[in-house]
C-alpha positions as CSV (number, residue, x, y, z in Angstrom):
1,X,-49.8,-52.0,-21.9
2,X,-48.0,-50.4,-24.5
3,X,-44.3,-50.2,-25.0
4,X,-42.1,-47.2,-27.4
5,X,-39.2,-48.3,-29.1
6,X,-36.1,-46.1,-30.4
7,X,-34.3,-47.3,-33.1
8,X,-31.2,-45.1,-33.7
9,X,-29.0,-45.8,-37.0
10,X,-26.3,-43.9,-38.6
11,X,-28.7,-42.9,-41.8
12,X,-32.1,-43.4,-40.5
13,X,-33.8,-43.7,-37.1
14,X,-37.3,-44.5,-36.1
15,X,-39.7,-44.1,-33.0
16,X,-42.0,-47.8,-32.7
17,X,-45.0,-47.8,-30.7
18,X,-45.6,-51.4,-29.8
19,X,-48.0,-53.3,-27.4
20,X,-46.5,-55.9,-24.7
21,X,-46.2,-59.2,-25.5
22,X,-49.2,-62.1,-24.7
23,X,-47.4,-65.6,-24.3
24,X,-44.3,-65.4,-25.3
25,X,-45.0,-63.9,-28.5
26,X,-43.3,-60.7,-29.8
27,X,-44.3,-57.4,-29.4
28,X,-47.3,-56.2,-31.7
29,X,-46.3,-52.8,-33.8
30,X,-48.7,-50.7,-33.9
31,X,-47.3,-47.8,-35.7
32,X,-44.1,-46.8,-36.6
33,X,-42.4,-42.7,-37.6
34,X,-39.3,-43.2,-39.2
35,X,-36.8,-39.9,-39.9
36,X,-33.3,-38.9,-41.4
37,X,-30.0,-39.0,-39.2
38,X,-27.8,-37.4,-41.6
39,X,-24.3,-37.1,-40.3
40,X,-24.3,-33.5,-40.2
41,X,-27.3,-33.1,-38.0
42,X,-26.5,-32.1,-34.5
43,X,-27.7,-34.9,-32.3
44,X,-30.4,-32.4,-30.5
45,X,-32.3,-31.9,-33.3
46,X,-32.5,-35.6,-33.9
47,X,-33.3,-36.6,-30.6
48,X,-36.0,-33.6,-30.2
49,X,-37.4,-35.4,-33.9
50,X,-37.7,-38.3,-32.5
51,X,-39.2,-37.5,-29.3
52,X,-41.8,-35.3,-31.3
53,X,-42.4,-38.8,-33.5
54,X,-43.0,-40.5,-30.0
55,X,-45.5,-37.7,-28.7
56,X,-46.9,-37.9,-32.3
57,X,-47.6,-42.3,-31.9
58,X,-48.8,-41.8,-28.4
59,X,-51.4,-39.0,-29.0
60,X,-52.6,-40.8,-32.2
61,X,-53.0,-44.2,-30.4
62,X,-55.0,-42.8,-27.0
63,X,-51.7,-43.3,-24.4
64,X,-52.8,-41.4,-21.6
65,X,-50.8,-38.2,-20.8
66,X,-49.7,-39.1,-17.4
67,X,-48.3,-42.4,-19.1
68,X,-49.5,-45.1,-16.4
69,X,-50.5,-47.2,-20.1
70,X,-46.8,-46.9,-20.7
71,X,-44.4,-49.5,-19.7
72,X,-41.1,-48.4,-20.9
73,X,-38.7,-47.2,-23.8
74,X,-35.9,-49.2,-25.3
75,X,-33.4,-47.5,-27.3
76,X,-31.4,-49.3,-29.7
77,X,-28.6,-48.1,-30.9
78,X,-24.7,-49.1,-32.6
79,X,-21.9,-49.3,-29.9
80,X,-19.8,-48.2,-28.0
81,X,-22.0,-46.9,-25.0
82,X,-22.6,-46.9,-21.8
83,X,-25.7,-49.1,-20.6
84,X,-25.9,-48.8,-17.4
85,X,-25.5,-44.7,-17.4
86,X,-27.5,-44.6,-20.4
87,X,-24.8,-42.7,-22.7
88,X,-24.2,-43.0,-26.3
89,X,-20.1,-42.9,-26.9
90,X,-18.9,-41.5,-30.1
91,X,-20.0,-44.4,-32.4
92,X,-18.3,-44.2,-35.7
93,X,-21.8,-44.0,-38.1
94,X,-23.1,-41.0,-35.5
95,X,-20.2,-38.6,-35.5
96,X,-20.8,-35.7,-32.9
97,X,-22.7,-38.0,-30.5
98,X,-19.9,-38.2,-27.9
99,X,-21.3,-38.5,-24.8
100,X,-24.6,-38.2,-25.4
101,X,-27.2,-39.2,-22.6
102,X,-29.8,-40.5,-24.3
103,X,-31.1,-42.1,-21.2
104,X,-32.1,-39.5,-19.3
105,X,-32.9,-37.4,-22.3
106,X,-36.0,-39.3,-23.1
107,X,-36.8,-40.1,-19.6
108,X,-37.4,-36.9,-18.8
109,X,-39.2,-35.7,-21.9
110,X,-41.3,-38.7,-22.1
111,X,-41.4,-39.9,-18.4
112,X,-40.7,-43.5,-18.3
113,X,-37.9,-45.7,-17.7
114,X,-35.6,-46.3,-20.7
115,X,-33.5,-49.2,-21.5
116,X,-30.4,-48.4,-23.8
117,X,-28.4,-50.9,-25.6
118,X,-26.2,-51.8,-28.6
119,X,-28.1,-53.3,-31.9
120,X,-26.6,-56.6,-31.5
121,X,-27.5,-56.7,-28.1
122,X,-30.9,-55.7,-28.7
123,X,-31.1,-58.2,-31.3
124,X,-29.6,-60.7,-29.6
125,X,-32.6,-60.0,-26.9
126,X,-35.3,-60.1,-29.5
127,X,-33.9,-63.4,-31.2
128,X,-33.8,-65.2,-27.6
129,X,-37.5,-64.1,-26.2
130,X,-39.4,-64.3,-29.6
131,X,-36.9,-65.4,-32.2
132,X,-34.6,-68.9,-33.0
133,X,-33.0,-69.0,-29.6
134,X,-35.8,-69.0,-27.4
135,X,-36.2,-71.2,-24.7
136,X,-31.9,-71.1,-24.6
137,X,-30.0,-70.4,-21.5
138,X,-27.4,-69.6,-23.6
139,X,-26.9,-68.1,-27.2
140,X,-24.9,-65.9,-29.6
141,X,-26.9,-63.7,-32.3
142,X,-24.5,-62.1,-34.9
143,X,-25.5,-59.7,-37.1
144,X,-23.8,-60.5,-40.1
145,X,-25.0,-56.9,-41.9
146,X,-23.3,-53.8,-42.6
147,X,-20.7,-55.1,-39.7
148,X,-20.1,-58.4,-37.9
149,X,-21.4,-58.3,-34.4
150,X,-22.4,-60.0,-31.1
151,X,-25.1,-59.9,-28.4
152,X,-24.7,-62.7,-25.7
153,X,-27.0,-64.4,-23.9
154,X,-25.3,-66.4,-21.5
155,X,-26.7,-68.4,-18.0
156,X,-30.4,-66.6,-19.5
157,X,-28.9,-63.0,-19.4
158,X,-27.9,-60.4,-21.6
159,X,-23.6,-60.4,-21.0
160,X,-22.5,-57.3,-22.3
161,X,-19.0,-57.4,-20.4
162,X,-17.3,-55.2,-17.7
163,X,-17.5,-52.0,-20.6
164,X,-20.0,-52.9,-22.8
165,X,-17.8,-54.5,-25.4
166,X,-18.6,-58.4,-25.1
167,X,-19.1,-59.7,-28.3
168,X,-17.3,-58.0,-30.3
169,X,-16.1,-60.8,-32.4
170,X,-15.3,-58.5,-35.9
171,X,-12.6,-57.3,-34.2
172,X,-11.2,-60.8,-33.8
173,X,-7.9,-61.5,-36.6
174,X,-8.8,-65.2,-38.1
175,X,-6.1,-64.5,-40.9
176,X,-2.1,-62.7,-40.8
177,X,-3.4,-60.7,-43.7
178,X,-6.8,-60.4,-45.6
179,X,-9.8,-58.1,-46.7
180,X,-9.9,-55.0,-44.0
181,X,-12.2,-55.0,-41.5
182,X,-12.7,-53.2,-37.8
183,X,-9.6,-51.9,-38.0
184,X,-7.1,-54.3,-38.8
185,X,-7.0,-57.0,-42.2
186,X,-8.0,-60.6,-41.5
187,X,-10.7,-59.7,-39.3
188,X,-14.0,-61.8,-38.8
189,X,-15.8,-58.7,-39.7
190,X,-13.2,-58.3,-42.9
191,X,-14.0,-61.4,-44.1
192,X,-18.0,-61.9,-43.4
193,X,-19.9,-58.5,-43.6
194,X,-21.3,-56.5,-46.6
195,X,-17.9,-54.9,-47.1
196,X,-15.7,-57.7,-46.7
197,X,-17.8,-59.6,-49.4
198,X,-17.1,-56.3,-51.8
199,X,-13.6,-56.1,-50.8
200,X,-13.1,-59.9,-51.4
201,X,-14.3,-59.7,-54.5
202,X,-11.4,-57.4,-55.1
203,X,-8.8,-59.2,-54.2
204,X,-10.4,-62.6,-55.8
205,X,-10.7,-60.5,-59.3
206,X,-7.1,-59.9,-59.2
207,X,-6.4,-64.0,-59.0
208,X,-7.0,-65.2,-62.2
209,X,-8.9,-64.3,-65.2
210,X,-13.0,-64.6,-64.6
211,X,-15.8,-65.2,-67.2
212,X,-18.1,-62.8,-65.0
213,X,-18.9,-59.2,-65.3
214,X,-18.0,-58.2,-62.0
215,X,-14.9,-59.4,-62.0
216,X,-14.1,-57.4,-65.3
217,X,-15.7,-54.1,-64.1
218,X,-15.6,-54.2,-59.7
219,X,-17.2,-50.8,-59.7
220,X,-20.7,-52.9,-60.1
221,X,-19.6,-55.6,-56.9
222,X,-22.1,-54.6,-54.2
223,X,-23.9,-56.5,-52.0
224,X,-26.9,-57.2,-54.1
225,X,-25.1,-57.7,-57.7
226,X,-23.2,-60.5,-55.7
227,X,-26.1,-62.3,-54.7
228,X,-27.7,-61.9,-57.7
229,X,-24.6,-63.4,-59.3
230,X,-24.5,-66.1,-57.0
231,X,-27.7,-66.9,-57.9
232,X,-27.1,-66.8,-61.4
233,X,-24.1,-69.4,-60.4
234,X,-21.9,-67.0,-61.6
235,X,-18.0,-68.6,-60.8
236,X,-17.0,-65.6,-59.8
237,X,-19.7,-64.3,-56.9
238,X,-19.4,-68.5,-56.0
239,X,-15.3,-68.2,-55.3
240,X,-16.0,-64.7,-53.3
241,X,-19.2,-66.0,-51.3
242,X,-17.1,-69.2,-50.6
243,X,-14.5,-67.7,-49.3
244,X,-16.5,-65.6,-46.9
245,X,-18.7,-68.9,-45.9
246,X,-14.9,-70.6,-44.8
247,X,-13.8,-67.7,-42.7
248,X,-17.8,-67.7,-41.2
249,X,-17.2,-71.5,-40.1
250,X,-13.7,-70.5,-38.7
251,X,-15.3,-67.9,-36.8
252,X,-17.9,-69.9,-35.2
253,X,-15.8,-72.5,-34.8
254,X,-13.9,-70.3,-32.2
255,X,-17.0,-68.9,-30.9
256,X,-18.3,-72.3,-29.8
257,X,-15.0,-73.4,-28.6
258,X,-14.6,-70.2,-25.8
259,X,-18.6,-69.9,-25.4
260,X,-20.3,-73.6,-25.6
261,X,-23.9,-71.9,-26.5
262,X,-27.0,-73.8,-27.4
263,X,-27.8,-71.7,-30.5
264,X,-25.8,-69.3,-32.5
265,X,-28.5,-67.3,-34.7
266,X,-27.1,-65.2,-37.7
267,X,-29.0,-62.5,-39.0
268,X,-29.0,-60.2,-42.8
269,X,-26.6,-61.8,-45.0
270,X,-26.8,-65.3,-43.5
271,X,-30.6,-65.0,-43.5
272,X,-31.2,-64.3,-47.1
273,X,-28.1,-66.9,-48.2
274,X,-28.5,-69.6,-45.3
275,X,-28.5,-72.8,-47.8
276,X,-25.6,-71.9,-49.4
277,X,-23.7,-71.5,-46.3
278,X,-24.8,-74.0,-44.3
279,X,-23.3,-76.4,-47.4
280,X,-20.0,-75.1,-46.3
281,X,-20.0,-74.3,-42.7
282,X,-21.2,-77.3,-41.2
283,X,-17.9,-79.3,-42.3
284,X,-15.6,-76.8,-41.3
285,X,-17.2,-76.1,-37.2
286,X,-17.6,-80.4,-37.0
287,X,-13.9,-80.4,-37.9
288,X,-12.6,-77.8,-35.9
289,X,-14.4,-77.2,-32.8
290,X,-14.0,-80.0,-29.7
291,X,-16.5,-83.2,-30.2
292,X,-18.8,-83.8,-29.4
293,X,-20.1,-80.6,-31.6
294,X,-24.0,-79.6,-30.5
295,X,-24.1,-76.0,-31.2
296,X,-27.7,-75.2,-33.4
297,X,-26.8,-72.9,-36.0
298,X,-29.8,-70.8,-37.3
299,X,-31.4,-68.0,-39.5
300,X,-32.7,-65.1,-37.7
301,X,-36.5,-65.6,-37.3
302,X,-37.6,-62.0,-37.0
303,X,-36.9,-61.2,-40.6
304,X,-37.3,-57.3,-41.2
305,X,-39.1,-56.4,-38.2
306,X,-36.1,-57.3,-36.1
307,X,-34.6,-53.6,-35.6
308,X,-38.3,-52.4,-34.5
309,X,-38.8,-55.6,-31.9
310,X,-35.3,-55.4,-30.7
311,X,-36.2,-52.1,-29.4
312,X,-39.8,-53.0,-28.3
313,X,-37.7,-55.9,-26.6
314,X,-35.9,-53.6,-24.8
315,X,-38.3,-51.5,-23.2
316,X,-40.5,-55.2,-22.3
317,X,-37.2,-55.8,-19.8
318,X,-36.4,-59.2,-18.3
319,X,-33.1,-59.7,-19.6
């Protein structure tokens, strides 16, 4: 059977035709149409695209018209939304998508069932059915990207709360005052996401005087130029990163406190950089969380095919 996926992002979005998964092992892609968002498209046009990119996948691959070799769709996309009614609610990298019923929109132009929910969610999914936390009953992911986010798995279920907002731990203050994050400064997503390592870096640049290029001239501190620094052992990227790596094992510290998981799995920026982390982390969440401490802390195993298998995970069901 095959399986379509709908990945929807605030820059780019693609439609992932997939085949169901044999023994517990992920999804097979088996083609893949990505296009533009663009924030002043009209969401119409992009979800008539991406339908059109689906039709396109299944004609090319031989899915029967009447769609009996079609299992499902699963839509992933950022928060906040409504699951259960299938609705997409005003998130901040889509605006104009208020209320948009993405759901039922592809249901009826495709004519299968479809499974919406947020990226960490659908992540979180993927990582516990084919990823580090499978064979958990219960799990965080956290994406760790752009934005600092959680999808539950807890009791071997998806959790996703009484409005669709559980786990949204970048919201949560772990310092009085800090780099700015979700809306307030001191946030877990301030401190650990691509923009809390840039704006730490400003506010570690002003602390004393660096010998490091990016300190003298911020304008080149992005994500990659800090890694690449790190790398380089540059003093400078190693303060910032180290920094960021303390607040991470604060935050999880708290998460395993409230949640008592099996596995917390971290995925983008904690993939690429898990060694260094890990160096720091691990004393910090034995020190503060209540003994005796068991928590597995892991890499993301899906690597860059997680967006596409969240969404194929989706559409599979059982969660």
């Amino acid at each position: 059977m095959h399986i379509l996926g709908i990945d929807i992002g605030g820059t780019k979005c693609s439609a992932v035709l997939g085949r169901a998964s044999v023994d517990g092992e992920p999804p097979v892609i088996v083609d893949k149409i990505k296009i533009k968002t663009g924030s002043a498209r009209p969401w119409q046009t992009v979800l008539d695209e991406l339908a059109g990119a689906a039709d396109a996948l299944l004609s090319a691959h031989g899915v029967k018209k009447d769609r009996s070799e079609l299992e499902g769709i699963g839509i992933s996309c950022g928060g906040p939304l409504d699951s259960a009614r299938g609705v997409i609610l005003s998130p901040p990298n889509l605006p104009g998508w208020d209320e948009v019923p993405v759901s039922e929109y592809f249901e009826s132009r495709i004519g299968v069932g479809t499974r919406l929910q947020n990226d960490a969610n659908a992540c979180a999914v993927a990582e516990w059915k084919y990823g580090a936390a499978k064979g958990s009953e219960n799990a965080v992911f956290l994406t760790f990207g752009t934005g600092m986010g959680a999808g539950l798995i807890l009791g071997g279920r998806l959790y996703s709360g009484t409005r669709d907002l559980a786990g949204e731990v970048g919201h949560i203050r772990l310092t009085d005052s800090g780099p700015f994050g979700y809306g307030k400064s001191g946030s877990f997503e301030g401190w650990c996401s691509g923009g809390g390592l840039v704006n730490i870096a400003k506010i570690t640049a002003g602390s004393k005087a660096w010998d490091s290029p990016l300190a003298r001239d911020l304008s080149l501190v992005d994500g990659k130029t800090l890694q690449d620094a790190l790398e380089a052992d540059d003093p400078f990227a190693r303060a910032v990163y180290t920094a960021c790596a303390e607040k991470l094992g604060m935050g999880l510290s708290v998460i395993i406190d409230i949640l008592d998981p099996e596995v917390i799995v971290i995925g983008s920026i904690y993939t690429r950089m898990s060694g260094f982390f890990d160096g720091i982390i691990k004393d910090i969440v034995e020190r503060e969380t209540l003994p005796p401490y068991k928590c597995k802390i892991k890499a993301a195993q899906l690597g860059e095919s997680i967006g596409d298998i969240a969404a194929l995970s989706l559409a599979a069901g059982g969660y």
